[in-house]
N, C-alpha and C positions, 0 to 999 in steps of 0.2 A: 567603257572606254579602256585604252591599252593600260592604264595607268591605275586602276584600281585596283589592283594583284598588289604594286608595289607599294601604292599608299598605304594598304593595309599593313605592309610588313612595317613602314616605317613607323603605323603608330604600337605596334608589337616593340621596336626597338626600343621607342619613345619611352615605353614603358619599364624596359628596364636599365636604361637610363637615368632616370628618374631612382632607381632601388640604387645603381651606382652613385650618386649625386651623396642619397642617405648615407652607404656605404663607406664613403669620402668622409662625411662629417664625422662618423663614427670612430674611424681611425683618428682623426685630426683630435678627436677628444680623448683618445687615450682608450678606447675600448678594444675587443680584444672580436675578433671577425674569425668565424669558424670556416673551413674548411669546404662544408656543407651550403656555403655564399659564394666563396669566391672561383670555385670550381663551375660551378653553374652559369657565375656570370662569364669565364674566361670559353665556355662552352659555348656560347650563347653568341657572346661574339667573331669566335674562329668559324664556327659552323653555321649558325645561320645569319647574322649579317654578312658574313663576308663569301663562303660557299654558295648556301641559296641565294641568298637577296642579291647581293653583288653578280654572282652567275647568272641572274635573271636579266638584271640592266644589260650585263658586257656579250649576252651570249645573243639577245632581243631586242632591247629595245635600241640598244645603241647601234645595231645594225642597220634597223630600219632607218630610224633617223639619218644615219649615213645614206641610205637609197631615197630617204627624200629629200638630200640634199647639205644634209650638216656635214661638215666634212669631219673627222675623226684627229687628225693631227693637229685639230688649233681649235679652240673654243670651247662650248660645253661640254662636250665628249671627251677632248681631251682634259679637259680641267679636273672628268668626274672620275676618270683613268689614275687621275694624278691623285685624288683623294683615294679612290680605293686601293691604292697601293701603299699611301700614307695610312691608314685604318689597317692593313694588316703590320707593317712597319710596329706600329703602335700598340695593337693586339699580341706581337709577338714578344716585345717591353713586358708589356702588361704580365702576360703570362709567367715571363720568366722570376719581373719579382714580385708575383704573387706564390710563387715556390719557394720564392727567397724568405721572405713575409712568415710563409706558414713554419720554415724551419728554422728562423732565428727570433721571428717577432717584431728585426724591425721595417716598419711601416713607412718611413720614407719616400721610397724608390717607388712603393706602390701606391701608396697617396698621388707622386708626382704621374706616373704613368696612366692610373686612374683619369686623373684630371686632366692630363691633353687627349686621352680618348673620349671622354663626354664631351671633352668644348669640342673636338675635330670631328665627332657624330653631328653634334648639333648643328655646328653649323653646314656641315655637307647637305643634311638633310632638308634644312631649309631651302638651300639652294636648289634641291631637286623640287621638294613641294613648289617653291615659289617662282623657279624661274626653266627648269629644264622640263617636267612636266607638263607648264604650259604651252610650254614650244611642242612637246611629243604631242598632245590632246590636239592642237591645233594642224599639226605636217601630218599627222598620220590615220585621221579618220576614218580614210579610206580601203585603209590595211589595220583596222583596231582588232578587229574578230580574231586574225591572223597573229597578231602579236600578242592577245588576251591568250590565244593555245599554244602559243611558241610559250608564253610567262607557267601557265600548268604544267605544262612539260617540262619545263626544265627543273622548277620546283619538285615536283613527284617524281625526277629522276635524282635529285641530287639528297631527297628524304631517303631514298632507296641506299642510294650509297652512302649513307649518315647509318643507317637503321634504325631514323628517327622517322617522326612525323611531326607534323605543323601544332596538332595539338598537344605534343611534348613540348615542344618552344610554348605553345600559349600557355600549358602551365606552369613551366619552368619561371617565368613572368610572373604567374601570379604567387608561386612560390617565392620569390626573391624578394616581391615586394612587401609579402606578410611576415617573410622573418625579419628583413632588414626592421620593418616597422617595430617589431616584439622585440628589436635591442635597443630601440632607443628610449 
């Protein structure tokens, strides 16, 4: 179904979300977050949640949806519009004072920035598992084949122009989550 490309990336995100969450506590206790973390993670989120994964939904699935029927300027499309612009908004925070962070030390800015990108993933994400997905699975059966290859492609065009690939993300993940774990 059209929807399994994306699931997939969300429980990749999930995952290092979950190393952010650690990464939050860590700061908040006074510990000292290298370089070789927070690069990864700011990585992580500019290029593949919001490049690939987000260019997958806005380039596929939300079109389709729109030809069977959703309309785009009010509802789920636009609500998910409205959050992927809020996630890069937040990602570019993020970014700026994790630069700040690395060259002054303080943690702040980047705690707080942290923290409304986890809750504004989290909850976006739910809402697609829970409620927009169901709708795609449902409108679009009939066109899934077609959006499952529009989802590949746009993926393996957008790893092309990254000069990454999906198992760089997948290990970047598992890397975040075994250092993050080894500071605490």
């Amino acid at each position: 179904m059209s929807t399994v490309s994306l699931r997939r990336d969300h429980e990749l995100i999930e995952k290092v979300i979950k190393a952010m969450e650690s990464t939050i506590q860590l700061l908040s206790d006074g510990k000292q977050i290298p370089e070789s973390i927070l690069l990864p993670v700011i990585d992580f989120t500019k290029n593949f949640t919001d490049v690939c994964h987000h260019s997958k939904e806005e380039k596929s699935l939300f079109p389709a949806l729109e030809q069977a029927g959703l309309p785009s300027n009010m509802g789920p499309i636009a609500m998910m519009l409205i959050d992927h612009q809020r996630s890069r908004e937040i990602g570019t925070q993020m970014e700026e004072s994790a630069q700040e962070y690395l060259s002054s030390g303080n943690s702040e800015k980047l705690i707080n920035d942290m923290q409304q990108y986890v809750e504004h993933i989290t909850e976006h994400l739910w809402k697609e598992n829970n409620k927009l997905f169901m709708m795609a699975e449902a409108r679009l059966q009939y066109v899934s084949e077609k959006v499952d290859k529009e989802l590949n492609e746009i993926e393996k065009s957008k790893f092309i122009e990254l000069g990454k690939t999906r198992e760089y993300y997948e290990q970047l993940a598992e890397n975040l989550t075994k250092n993050v774990s080894q500071r605490s």
